[in-house]
VOGU-3710 file (C-alpha; in Angstrom, 3 decimals, decimal comma):
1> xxxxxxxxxx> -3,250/22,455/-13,017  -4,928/19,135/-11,789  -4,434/16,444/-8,911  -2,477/14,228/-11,712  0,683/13,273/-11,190  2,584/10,170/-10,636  2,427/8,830/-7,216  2,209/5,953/-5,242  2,334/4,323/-1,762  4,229/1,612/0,304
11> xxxxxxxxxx> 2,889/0,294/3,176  4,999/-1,744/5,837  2,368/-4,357/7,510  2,404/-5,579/11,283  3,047/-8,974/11,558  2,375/-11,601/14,506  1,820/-14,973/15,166  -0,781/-15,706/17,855  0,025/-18,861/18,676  4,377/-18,198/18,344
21> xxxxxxxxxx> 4,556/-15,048/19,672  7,911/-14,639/19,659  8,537/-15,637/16,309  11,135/-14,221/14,625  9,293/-11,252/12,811  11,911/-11,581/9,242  11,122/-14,747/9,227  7,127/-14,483/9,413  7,686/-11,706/6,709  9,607/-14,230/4,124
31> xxxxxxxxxx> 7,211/-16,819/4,531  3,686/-13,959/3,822  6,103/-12,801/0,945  6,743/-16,307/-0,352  2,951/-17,763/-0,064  2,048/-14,938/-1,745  4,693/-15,426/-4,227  3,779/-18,890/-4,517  -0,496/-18,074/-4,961  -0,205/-16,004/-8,040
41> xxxxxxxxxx> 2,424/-17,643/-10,037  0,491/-21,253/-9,006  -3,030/-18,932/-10,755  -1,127/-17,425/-13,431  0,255/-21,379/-14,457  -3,189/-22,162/-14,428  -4,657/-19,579/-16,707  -1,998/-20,129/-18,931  -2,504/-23,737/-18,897  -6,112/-23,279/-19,651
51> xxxxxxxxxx> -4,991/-21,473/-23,127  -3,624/-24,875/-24,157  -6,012/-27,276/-26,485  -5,893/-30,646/-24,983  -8,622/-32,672/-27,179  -5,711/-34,266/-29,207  -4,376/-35,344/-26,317  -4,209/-38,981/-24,945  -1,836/-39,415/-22,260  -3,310/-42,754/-20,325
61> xxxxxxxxxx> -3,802/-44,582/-23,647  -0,785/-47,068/-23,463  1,887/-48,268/-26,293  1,140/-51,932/-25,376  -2,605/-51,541/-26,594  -4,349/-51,025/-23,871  -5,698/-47,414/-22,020  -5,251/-46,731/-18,458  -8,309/-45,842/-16,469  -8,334/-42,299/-14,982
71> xxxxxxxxxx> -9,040/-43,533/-11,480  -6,102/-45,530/-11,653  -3,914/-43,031/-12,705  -1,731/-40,734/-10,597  -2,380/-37,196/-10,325  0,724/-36,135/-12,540  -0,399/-38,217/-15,203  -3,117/-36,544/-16,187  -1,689/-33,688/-18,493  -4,568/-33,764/-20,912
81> xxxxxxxxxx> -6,828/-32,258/-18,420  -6,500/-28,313/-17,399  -6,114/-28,174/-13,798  -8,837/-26,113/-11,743  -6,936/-25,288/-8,454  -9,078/-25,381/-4,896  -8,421/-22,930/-2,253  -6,382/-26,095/-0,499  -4,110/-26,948/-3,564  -2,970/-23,706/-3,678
91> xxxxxxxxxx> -2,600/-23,471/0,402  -0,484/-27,064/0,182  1,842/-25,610/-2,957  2,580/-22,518/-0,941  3,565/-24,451/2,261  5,830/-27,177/-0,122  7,860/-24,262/-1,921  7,954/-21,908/0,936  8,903/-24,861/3,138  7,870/-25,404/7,215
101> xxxxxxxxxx> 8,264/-22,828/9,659  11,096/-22,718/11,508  13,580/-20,436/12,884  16,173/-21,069/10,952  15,357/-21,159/7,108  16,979/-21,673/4,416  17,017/-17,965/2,831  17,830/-19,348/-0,444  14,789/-20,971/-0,744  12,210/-18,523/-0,103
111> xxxxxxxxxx> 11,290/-15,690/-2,045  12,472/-12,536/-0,160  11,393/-9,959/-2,885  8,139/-10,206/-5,859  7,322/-8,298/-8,726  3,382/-9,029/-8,946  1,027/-8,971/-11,606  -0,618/-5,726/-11,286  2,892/-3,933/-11,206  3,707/-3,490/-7,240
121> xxxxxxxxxx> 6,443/-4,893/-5,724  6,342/-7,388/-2,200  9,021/-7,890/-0,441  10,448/-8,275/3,132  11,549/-4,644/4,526  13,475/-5,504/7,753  10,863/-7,021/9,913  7,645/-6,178/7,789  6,460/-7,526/4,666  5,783/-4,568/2,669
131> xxxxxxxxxx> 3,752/-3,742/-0,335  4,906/-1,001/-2,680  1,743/0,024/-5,136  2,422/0,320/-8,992  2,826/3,719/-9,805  -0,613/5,531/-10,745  -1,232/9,125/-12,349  -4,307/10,098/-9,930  -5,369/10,345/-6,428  -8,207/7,682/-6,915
141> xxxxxxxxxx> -6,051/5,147/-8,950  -3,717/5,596/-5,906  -6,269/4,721/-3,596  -7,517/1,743/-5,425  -4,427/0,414/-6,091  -3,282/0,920/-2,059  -6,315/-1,164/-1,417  -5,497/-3,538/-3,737  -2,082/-4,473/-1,411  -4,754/-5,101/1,665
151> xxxxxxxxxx> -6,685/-7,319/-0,330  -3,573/-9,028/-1,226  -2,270/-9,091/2,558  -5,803/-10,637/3,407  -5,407/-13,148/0,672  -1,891/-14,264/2,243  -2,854/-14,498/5,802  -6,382/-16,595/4,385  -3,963/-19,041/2,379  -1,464/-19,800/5,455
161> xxxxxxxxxx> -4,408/-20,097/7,854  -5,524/-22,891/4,947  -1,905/-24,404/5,478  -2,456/-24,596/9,092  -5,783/-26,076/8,834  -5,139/-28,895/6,312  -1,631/-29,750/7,026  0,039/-30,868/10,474  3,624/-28,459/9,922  5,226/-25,868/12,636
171> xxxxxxxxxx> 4,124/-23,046/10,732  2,190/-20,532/12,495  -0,984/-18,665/11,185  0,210/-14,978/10,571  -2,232/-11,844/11,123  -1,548/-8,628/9,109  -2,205/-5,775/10,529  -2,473/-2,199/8,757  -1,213/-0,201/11,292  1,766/1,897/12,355
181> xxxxxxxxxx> 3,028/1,280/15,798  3,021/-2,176/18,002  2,374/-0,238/21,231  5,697/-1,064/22,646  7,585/1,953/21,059  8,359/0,707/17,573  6,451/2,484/14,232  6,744/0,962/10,664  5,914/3,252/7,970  2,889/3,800/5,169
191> xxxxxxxxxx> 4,836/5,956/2,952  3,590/8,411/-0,179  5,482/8,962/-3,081  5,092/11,985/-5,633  7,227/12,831/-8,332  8,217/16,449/-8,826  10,243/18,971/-11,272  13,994/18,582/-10,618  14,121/22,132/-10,771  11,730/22,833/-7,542
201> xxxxxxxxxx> 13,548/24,493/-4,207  14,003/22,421/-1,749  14,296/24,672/0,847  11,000/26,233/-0,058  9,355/22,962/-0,657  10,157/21,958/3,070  8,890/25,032/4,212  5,749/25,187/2,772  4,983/21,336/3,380  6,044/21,789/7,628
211> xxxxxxxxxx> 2,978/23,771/8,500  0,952/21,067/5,865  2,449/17,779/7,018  1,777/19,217/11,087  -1,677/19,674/10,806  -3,412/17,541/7,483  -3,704/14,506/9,624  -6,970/15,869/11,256  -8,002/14,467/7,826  -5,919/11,445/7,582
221> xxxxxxxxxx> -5,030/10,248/10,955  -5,534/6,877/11,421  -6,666/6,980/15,315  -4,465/5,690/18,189  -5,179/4,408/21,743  -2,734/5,345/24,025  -0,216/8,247/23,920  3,476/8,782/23,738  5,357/6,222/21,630  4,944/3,399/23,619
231> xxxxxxxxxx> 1,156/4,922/24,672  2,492/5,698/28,121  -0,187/8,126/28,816  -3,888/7,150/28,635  -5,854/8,455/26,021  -7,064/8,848/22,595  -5,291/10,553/19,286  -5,874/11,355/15,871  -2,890/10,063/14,772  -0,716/6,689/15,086
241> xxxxxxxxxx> 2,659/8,197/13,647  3,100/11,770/14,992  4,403/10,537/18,486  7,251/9,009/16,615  8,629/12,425/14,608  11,469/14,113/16,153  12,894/16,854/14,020  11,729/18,771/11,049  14,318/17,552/7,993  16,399/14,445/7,501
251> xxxxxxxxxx> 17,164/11,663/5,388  16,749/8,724/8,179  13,030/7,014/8,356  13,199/4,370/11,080  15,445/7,093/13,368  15,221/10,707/14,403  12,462/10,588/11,901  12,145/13,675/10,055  8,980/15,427/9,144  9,942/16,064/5,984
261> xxxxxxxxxx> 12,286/13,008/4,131  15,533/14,202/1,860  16,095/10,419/-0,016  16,936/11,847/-3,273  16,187/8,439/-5,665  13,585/9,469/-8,493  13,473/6,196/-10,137  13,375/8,010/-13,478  15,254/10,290/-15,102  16,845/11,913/-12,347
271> xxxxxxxxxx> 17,740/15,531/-14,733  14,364/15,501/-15,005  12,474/14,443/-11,840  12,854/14,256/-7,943  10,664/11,859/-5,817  9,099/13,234/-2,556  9,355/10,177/-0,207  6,624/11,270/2,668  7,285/9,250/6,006  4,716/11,499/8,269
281> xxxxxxxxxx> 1,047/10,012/7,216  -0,552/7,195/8,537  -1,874/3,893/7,059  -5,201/4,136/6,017  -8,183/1,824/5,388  -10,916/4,366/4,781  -11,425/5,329/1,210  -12,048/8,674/1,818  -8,843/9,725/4,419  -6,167/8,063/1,570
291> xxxxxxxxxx> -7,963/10,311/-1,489  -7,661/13,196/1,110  -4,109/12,025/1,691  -2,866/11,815/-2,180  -5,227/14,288/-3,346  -4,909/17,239/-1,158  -1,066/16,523/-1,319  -1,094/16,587/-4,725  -2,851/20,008/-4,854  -0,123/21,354/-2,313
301> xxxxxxxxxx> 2,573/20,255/-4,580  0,924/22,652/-7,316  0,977/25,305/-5,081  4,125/25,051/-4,227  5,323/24,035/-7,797  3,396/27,253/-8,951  5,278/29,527/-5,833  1,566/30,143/-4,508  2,080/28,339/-1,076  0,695/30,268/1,783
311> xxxxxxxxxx> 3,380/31,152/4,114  3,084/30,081/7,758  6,179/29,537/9,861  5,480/27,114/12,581  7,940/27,808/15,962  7,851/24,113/16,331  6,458/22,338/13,833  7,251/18,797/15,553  5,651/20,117/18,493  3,169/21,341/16,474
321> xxxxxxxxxx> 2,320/17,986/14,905  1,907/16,462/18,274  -0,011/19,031/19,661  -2,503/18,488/17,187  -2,426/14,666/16,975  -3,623/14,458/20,862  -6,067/17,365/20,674  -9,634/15,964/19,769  -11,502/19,083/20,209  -9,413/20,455/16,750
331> xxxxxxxxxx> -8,983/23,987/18,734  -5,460/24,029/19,935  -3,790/26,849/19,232  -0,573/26,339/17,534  2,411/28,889/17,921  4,191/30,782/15,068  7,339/31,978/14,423  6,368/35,472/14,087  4,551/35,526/17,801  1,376/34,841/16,702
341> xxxxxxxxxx> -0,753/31,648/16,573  -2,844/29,518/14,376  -5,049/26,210/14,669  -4,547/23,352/12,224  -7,708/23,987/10,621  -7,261/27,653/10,196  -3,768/26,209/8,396  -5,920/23,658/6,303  -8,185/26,252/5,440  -5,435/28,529/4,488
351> xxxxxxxxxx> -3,856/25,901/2,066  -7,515/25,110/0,309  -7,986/28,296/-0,721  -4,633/28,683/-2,155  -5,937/25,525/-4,153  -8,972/26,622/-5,144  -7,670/30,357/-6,506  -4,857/28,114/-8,304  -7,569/25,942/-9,634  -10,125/28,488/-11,303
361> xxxxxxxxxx> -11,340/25,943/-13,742  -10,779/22,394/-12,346  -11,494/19,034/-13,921  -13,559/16,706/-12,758  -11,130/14,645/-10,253  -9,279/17,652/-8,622  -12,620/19,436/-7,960  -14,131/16,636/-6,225  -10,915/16,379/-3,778  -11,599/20,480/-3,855
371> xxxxxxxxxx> -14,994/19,764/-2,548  -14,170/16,864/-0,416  -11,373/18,785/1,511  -13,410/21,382/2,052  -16,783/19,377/3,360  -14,227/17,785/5,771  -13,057/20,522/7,097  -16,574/22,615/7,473  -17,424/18,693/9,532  -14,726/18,560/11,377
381> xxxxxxxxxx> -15,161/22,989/12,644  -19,133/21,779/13,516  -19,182/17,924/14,849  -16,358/15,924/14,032  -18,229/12,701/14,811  -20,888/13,497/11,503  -17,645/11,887/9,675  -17,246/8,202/11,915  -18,370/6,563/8,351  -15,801/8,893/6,361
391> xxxxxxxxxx> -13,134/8,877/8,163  -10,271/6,749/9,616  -10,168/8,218/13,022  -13,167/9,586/13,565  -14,465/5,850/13,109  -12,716/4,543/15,489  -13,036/7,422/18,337  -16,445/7,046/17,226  -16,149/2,983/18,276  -13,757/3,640/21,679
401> xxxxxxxxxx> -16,706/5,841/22,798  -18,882/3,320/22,604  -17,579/1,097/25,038  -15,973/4,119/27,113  -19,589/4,949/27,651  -20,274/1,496/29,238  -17,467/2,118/31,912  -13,898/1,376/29,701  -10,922/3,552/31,097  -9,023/4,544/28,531
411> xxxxxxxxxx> -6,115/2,534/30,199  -8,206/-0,303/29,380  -6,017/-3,229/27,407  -9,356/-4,244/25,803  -9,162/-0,480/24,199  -5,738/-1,558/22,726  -6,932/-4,753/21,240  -10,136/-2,943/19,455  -7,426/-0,351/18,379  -5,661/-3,295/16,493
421> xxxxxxxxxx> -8,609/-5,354/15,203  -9,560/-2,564/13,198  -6,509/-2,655/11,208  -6,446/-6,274/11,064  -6,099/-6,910/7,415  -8,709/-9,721/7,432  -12,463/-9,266/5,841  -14,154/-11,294/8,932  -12,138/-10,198/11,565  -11,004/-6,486/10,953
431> xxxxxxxxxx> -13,195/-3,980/12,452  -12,681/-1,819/9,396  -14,199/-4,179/7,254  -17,122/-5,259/9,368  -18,087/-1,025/9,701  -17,716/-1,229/5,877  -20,427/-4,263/5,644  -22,681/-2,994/7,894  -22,643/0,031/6,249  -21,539/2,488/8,789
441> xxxxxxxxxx> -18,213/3,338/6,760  -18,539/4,758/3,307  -16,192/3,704/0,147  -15,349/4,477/-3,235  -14,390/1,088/-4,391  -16,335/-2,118/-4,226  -14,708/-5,598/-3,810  -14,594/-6,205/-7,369  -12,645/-3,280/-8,378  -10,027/-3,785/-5,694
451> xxxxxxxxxx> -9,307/-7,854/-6,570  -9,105/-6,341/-10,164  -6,761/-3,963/-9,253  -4,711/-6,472/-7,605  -4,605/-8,810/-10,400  -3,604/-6,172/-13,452  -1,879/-3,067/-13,616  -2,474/0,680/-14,219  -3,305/1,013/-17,888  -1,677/4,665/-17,894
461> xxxxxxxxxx> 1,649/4,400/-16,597  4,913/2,108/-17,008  3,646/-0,051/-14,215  1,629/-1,863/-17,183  4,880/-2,848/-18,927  5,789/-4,058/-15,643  2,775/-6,019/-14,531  2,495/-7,698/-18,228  5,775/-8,725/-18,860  4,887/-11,004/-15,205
471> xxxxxxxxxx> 2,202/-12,204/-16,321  2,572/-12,988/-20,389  6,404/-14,366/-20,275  6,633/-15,234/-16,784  9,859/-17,763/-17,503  11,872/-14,822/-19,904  12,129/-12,055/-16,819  15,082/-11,844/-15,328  15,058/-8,949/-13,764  12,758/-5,937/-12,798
481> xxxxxxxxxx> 12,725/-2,475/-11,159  10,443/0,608/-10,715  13,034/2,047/-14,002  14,394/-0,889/-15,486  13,549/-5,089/-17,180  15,854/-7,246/-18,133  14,851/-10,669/-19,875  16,138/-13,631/-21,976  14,842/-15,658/-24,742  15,104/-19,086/-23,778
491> xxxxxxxxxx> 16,585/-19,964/-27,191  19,344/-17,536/-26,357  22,235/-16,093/-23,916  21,721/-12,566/-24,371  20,416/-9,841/-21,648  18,213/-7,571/-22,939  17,299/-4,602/-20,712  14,574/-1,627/-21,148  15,301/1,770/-19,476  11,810/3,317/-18,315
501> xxxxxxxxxx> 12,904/7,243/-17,686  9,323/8,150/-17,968  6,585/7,125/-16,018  3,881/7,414/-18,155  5,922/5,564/-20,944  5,313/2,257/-21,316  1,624/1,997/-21,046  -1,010/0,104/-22,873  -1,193/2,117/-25,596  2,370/1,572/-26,074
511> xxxxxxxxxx> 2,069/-2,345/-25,071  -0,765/-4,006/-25,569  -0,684/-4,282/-28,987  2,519/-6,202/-29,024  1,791/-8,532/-26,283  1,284/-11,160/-29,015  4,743/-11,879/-29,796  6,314/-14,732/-29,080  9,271/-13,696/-26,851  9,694/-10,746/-24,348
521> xxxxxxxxx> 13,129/-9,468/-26,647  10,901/-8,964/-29,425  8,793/-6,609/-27,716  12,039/-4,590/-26,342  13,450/-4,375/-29,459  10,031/-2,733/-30,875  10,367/-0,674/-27,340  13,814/0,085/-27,611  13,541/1,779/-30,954
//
């Protein structure tokens, strides 16, 4: 038993425009979709053109006998030289194919849905742009690669503020915002997704992932001013999405959202696997509340996979889950079905050591989310505020306290706006990211590693087929999916499409030593068998 398995995340960003601010929110997400669209495939044109040898090349000497002087000559006339793109070219070719802001659009145009380079998909998701991660086989692959879709939101909103700085057009600068609710009433998701056996209860998986689902996010909440959906009551919470959860199964996720989600849609071989969608959890920036996210879920799943689940029946595990989400002191007492009651980290205690008699000899990842889990959780009993550089919502309680300290009400508005600077997607202006480079909020990945991880794809999974294909034959893709590619020679008519059943399939070993060919068919055929 381990913490691998093949799982991923999706996380719906909040999108405004300060100086439009009621702009329509679709629209904003098309255009962060398109720049975004329009920034890598503008990079990946250049690296490719940089493969080309130009010394032979003399494209201002002129038939009549006479050379044109490179001053003289216009811009597109000089295809002997590799272009180096600025930070501005690339701002001013996003703005001319996305187009100038405007209410009405012409949908056509714009680029609504991208596959990207390191395997994730971005695409508009009602009235969020949303990044879906390329799948990953490990907890801290997860995590890297979920970072890697905030350094790509901070990317976006850096190249349209360029737009708006070098260009007189209508369109707005757009903040991102990795959050869950805009304090009005409305939540967008940060979704988990793990892939199972087909042959797994579901009955008994919901049962033994209620109590779990109620009570983990005194590791993973993300921290909320203001409670009740729309924060009606003055306050402080661990969590930004249990407010919003209103029953304990369902297939919905923007509606009567259900503690546990039913979507049955594997995207693989559905005799073989199911998909857990997970709605409940909250976004996360900190490093260490997403590995305790994917990795303690991961070791429930084996517990659950392995019938070794503890059994606890909440009475009301929605009231449960909100119970817990407003109680800072972590010593509510939670009633069960049976008459009794519990706290939720008597119930997070309960489900570690399940996890650790399951795992008698662990490997090196799953016993460091062991470890980690259970170093939380002895924090959290003792002084919860020991973890303000750890964790998510413990660093920001840890920052409200601050300034309640020097006479803030809790009904203070300024609260609200600290509450969404943190999330604020940007390196200079996110409060997250300035605790990170002041060193008061720890990581496990540097800079480097995440823009790495948000240029290429997992190595191990299908997600590197995926990712490649992008990048190597960019103009021979004609389709893609989490399952399935299509492409087309350009010397010929014909579709040819690759089924990806497994998830692991697919992966550099498999690929990289054909990614010399010539065409995209030649590698499917070779795939195909």
């Amino acid at each position: 038993m381990s913490v691998s398995r093949i799982m991923g995340a999706e996380t719906e960003y909040g999108v405004f425009a300060p100086q439009k601010p009621s702009a329509n929110p679709t629209v904003l997400s098309a255009f962060v979709v398109n720049t975004y669209d329009t920034l890598f495939k503008q990079e990946l044109a250049a690296q490719v053109e940089a493969q080309w040898e130009y010394a032979s090349e003399t494209p201002l000497d002129d038939a009549r006998g006479f050379s044109m002087a490179r001053q003289d000559a216009h811009r597109s006339q000089l295809t002997h030289e590799s272009r180096v793109l600025t930070s501005e070219d690339i701002a001013a070719e996003a703005l001319s194919q996305a187009g100038h802001f405007a209410e009405r659009i012409d949908w056509d145009a714009v680029t609504m849905n991208s596959i990207l380079p390191n395997g994730a998909r971005f695409y508009v998701d009602h009235a969020h742009p949303e990044y879906s991660s390329p799948e990953t086989s490990n907890p801290r692959d997860c995590v890297l690669w979920d970072a890697a879709g905030d350094y790509i939101a901070a990317r976006t909103v850096a190249t349209i503020e360029g737009v708006a700085a070098t260009e007189q057009s209508a369109m707005p600068v757009v903040n991102l915002y990795k959050n869950n609710t805009d304090g009005k009433g409305q939540s967008y998701g940060s979704h988990e997704n793990y892939l199972l056996p087909r042959d797994i209860d579901f009955e008994a998986l919901t049962q033994a992932l209620l109590p779990f689902f109620a009570t983990r996010q005194i590791m993973t909440g993300a921290g909320r001013v203001g409670i009740g959906p729309a924060g009606e009551k003055a306050g402080f919470q661990i969590s930004q999405r249990a407010d919003f959860f209103e029953r304990t199964v369902g297939l919905e996720t923007t509606i009567r959202r259900p503690m546990v989600n039913t979507r049955d849609e594997p995207h693989a071989s559905s005799e073989k696997y199911r998909r857990l969608h997970v709605i409940s959890g909250d976004a996360n920036l900190a490093h260490y509340s997403n590995l305790l996210k994917f990795g303690t879920m991961s070791l429930v799943l084996n517990l659950i996979e392995a019938g070794a689940a503890p059994v606890i029946v909440l009475a009301d595990p929605v009231s449960a889950m909100h119970t817990v989400s407003h109680d800072l002191t972590l010593r509510a007492t939670l009633p069960l079905a049976d008459g009794g009651e519990t706290t939720a980290l008597h119930i997070q205690r309960s489900y570690l050591q399940a996890a650790r008699s399951l795992e008698e000899t662990p490997d090196t990842a799953t016993a460091e989310v062991l470890d980690l889990w259970e170093n939380i959780l002895d924090a959290l009993e003792h002084d919860p505020l020991s973890l303000a550089g750890t964790l998510d919502w413990v660093a920001k309680y840890s920052l409200m306290l601050g300034y309640i300290k020097q006479g803030l009400e809790w009904s203070d508005p300024k609260l609200a706006a600290i509450d969404l600077q943190y999330s604020d997607v940007r390196p200079g202006k996110g409060l997250y990211h300035k605790l990170v480079a002041l060193g008061r909020l720890g990581t496990i990945f540097d800079e480097s590693q995440i823009a790495e991880a948000a240029a290429n794809p997992p190595r191990d999974t299908r997600a590197f087929l995926r990712g490649k294909l992008i990048t190597t034959w960019p103009d021979e893709v004609v389709g893609a999916n989490w399952d399935t590619l299509s492409v087309r020679n350009p010397l010929s008519v014909d579709l040819h499409r690759l089924q990806m059943d497994e998830p692991l399939g697919f992966n550099a070993e498999v690929v990289e030593p054909h990614l010399g060919l010539e065409h995209a068919d030649q590698l499917f055929e070779i795939l195909n068998g």
